[in-house]
C-alpha positions as CSV (number, residue, x, y, z in Angstrom):
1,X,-13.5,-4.3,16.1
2,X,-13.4,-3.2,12.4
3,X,-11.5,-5.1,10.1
4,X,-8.2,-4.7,8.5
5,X,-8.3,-3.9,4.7
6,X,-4.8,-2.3,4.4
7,X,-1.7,-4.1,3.9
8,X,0.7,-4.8,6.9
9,X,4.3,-3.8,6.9
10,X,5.6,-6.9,5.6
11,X,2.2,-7.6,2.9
12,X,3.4,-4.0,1.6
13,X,6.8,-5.5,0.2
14,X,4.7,-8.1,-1.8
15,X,2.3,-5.1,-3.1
16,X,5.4,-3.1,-3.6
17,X,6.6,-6.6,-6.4
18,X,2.6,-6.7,-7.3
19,X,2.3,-2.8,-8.2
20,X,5.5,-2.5,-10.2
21,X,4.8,-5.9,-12.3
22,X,1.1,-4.4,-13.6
23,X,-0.2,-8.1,-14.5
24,X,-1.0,-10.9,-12.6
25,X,1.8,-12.9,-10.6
26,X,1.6,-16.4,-9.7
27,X,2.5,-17.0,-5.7
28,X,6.0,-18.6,-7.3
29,X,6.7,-15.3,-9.8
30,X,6.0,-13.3,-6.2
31,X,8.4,-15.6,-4.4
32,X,11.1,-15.5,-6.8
33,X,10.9,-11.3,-6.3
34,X,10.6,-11.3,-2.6
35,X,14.0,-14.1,-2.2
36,X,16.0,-11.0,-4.6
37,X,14.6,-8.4,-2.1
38,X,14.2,-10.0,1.4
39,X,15.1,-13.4,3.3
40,X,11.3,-14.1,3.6
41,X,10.2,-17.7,3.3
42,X,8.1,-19.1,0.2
43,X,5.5,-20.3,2.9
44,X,5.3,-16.7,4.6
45,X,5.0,-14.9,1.2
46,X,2.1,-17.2,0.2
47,X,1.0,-16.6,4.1
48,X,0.8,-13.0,2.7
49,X,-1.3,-13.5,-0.5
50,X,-3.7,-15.5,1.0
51,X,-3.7,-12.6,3.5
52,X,-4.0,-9.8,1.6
53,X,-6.7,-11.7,-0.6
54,X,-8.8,-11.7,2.6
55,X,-8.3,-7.8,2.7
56,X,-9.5,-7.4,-0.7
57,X,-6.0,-6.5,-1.5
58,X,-5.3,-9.2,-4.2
59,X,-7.6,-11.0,-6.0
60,X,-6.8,-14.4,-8.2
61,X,-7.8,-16.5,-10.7
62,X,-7.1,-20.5,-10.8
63,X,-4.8,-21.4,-14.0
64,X,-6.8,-23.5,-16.3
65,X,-4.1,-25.7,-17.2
66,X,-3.0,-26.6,-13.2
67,X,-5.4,-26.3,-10.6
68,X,-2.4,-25.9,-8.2
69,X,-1.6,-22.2,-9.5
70,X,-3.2,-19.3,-8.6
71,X,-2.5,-15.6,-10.6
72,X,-2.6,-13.1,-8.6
73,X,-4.3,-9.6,-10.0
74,X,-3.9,-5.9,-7.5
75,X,-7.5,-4.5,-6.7
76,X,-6.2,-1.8,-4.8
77,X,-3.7,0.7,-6.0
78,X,-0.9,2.0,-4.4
79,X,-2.4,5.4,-4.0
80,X,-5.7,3.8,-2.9
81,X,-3.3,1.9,0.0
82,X,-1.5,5.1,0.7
83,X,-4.9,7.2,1.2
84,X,-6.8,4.3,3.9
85,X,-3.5,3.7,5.2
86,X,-2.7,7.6,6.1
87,X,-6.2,7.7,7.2
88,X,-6.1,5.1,9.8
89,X,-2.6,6.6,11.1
90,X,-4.8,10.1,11.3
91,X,-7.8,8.7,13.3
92,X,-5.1,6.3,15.2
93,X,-2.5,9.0,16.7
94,X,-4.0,12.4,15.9
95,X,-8.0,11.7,16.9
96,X,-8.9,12.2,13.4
97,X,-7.6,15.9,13.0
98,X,-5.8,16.1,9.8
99,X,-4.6,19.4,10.2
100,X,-2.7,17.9,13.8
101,X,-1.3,15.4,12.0
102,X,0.2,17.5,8.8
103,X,1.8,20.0,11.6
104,X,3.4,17.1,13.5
105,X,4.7,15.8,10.7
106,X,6.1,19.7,9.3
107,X,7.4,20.4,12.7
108,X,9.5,16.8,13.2
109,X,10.5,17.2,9.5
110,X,14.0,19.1,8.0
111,X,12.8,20.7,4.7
112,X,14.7,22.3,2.4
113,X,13.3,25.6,0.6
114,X,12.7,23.4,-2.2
115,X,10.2,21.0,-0.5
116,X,8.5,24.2,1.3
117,X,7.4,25.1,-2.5
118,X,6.3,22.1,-3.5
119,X,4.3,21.7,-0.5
120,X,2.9,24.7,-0.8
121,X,1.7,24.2,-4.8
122,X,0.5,21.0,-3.1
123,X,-1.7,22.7,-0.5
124,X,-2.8,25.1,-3.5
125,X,-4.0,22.2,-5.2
126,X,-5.6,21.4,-2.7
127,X,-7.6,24.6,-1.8
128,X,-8.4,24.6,-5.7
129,X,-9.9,21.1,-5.8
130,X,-11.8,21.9,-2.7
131,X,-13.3,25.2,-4.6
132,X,-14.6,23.1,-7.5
């Protein structure tokens, strides 16, 4: 079985306080976020890190000063995250057809005529990216 190299529900909360900081975090900076957004334990956040370090998530560096503190740096951005995961969702439910899985999603979906334009610049992007 392949391995998991995207973040979990729950690791995505502690991306979601890692992305929006843009430097590195120690596990008790991370903690202090999470307890303002979510009841989630200290020991389950740094269940998390050490978690998402394994995915090639995170990666950290040991303070020089106190061996005990780790700083913890993204090597994955959000849009990197966004694309594996949204693949894996593709190849999991819609046997890798992108085209089934963007039709689900329009047909389940209420869109105003606003959102129908800016999917449609999107798909022109798209076609125009492809060309080149």
């Amino acid at each position: 079985m392949e391995r998991e190299t995207t973040p979990s529900q729950s690791e995505w909360m502690i991306m979601e306080v890692l992305w929006a900081n843009e430097t590195s975090m120690t596990a008790k900076e991370v903690i202090k976020k999470m307890q303002e957004k979510s009841d989630m334990s200290s020991r389950m956040v740094r269940v998390l890190l050490n978690r998402l370090w394994r995915k090639g998530v995170l990666s950290y560096t040991v303070d020089e000063h106190d061996l005990r503190v780790y700083h913890y740096s993204v090597q994955k951005s959000k849009e990197e995250c966004q694309k594996e995961k949204s693949q894996k969702f593709v190849d999991s439910y819609f046997e890798s057809s992108r085209k089934n899985a963007m039709a689900a999603l329009l047909q389940s979906a209420k869109l105003t005529e606003e959102q129908f334009q800016e999917l449609e610049e999107i798909l022109e992007q798209c076609k125009e990216k492809d060309k080149k």
